[in-house]
N, C-alpha and C positions, 0 to 999 in steps of 0.2 A: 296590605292584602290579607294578610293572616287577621286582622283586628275586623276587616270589616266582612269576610267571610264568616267570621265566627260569632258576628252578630244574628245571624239567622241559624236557629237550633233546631237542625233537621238534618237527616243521615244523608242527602244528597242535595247538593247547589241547584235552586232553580233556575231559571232561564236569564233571567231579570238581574241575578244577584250573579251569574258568570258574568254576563256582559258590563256589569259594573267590576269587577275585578279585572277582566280583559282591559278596560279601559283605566283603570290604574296603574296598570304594569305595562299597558300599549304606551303608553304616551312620553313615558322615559324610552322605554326600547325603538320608538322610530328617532328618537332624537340622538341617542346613544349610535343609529344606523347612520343618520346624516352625516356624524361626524368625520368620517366612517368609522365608527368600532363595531366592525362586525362580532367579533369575539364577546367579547364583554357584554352586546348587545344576546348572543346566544345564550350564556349564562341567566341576563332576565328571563330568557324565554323558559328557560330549562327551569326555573328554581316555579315560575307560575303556573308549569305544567303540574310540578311533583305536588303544591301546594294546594291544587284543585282536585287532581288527584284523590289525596287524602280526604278533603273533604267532601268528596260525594259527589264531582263531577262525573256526568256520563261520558263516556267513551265518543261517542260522537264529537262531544266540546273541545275534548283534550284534539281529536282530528281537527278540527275546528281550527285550532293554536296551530295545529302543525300546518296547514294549507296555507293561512297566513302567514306565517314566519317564512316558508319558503316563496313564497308570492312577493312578500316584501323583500327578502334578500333580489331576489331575480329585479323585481322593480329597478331595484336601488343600482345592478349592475348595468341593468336594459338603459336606464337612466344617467349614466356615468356620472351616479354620486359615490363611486368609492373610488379607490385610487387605481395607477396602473398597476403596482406591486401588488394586490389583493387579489386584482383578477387573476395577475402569472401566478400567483400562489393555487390559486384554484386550480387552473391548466394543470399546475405541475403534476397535481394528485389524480385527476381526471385523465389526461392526456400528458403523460410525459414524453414521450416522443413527441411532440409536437413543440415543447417547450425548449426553450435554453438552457444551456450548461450552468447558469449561473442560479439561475433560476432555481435549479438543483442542487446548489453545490451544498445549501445550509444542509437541508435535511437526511441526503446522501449521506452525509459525514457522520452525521447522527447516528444513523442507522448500520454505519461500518463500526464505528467505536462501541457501539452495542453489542454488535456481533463478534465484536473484537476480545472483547472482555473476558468469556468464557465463563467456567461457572463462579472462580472465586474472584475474579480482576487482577490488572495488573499493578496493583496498588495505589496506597493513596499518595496523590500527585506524581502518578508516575506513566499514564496513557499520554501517548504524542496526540491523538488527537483532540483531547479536551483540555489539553496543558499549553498546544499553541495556539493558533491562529486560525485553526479550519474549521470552526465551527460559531463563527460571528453571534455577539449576544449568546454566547451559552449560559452565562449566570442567571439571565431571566427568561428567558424562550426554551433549553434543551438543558436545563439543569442533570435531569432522569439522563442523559445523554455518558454526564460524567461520572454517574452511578454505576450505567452498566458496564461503562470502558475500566473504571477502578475497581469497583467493589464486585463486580461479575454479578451474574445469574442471582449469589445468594445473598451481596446487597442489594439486589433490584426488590427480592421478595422480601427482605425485613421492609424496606421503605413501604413497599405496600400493602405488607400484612398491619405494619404501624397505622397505615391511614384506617385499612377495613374495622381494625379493634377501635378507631374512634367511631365512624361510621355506625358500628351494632352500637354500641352505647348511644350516640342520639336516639338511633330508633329504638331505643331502651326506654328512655326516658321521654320519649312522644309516647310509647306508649301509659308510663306513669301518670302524666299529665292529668292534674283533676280538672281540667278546663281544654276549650278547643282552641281557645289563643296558644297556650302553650303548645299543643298537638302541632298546629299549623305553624309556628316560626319552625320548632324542630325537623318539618319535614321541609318547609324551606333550605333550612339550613345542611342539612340531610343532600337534598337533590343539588343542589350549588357544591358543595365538595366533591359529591360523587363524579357531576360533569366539568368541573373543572379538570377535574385528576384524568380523567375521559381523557379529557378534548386532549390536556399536556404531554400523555404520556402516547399518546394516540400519534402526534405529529410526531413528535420523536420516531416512533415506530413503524412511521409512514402508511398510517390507514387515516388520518385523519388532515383538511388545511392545519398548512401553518399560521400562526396566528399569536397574538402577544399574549395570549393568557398566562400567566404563572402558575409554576407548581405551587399548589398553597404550603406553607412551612419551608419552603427545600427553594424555591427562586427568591433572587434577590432583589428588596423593593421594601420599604416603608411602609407604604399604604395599604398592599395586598396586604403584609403578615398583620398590622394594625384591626384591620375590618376582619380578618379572621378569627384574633383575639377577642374582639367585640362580640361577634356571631355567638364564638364559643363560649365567652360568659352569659349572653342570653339565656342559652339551651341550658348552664349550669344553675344559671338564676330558675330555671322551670323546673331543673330537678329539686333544686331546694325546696322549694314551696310544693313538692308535690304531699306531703302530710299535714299540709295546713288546709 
């Protein structure tokens, strides 16, 4: 998306050149839908909003992505291509009373051990509820869970004072960028961490579905921390090359 955006050198994306973007990024994101991955399918959406964004899309387009995105989620549910679990997960956040106890219980717990924490935690490895059993998948769905139960309030704010000091440096170095390839992966790369970190710490805290997304760095998994190492040497390969 970024390479073929930044073939046309003009301060805002024509009509012609969004819809050919749309359809680059569309075409993995309904397939990524069918699977059902909603989650991972939102992160495409979110990384080709911020991407268009930067480069000169009108506000109407970015509208555009959003009526779609939410069209096709409703589609894919109206449709029963995602599963039962995705829907209750919806419910829970929309209509809890309406939902199950169980239904609840993942994210509830979340949201106690959080509360529980206080401001400095009650140390590490020493919260009952991120140490047993109540809070299913906490190493890769509610990692931020056993932050705020252990390290309280003011391990919560290094972990994401940590993220936001990467976060200004990409947009540091998007703006150094002697080219709009570089500009555009970095704000790729940029809006995908940002709404990752969203989305994770968001279910944790119960404003946002649950959803398998990882905390980037802090949940446990291969592939995520793999592809975020990747991402991040890109944006360093862009800052290198910004005095040549």
């Amino acid at each position: 998306l970024a390479a073929y955006l930044a073939e046309e050198r003009s301060e805002e994306v024509s009509y012609a050149r969004f819809l050919g973007g749309l359809m680059i990024v569309g075409a993995p994101a309904v397939l990524v839908i069918i699977q059902p991955d909603l989650g991972s399918a939102s992160v495409l959406v979110a990384m080709a909003m911020g991407v268009l964004l930067v480069a000169g899309a009108k506000a109407r387009y970015i509208a555009l992505i959003t009526v779609l995105s939410i069209a096709t989620v409703m589609a894919a549910f109206v449709g029963r291509l995602v599963n039962s679990y995705q829907a209750a997960r919806l419910q829970a956040l929309l209509n809890p009373a309406a939902s199950d106890a169980d239904d609840l219980y993942q994210a509830e717990n979340a949201m106690r051990a959080i509360g529980t924490g206080g401001l400095w935690g009650k140390g590490w490895l020493q919260g009952p509820l991120t140490n047993g059993r109540d809070i299913p998948v906490m190493w890769a769905d509610f990692p931020f869970a056993a932050i705020g139960e252990q390290f309280g309030l003011v391990g919560s704010a290094t972990v994401l004072g940590l993220i936001a000091i990467a976060l200004v440096r990409i947009w540091r170095i998007a703006h150094l960028s002697r080219d709009l390839l570089g500009t555009y992966i970095c704000a790729g790369v940029f809006t995908m961490l940002l709404w990752q970190v969203f989305q994770n710490v968001g279910m944790t805290l119960g404003i946002m579905p649950v959803t398998g997304l990882p905390m980037p760095f802090i949940s446990y998994g291969g592939s995520s921390l793999l592809t975020y190492f990747a991402m991040f040497g890109i944006v360093q390969s862009v800052h290198m090359r910004r005095l040549r």
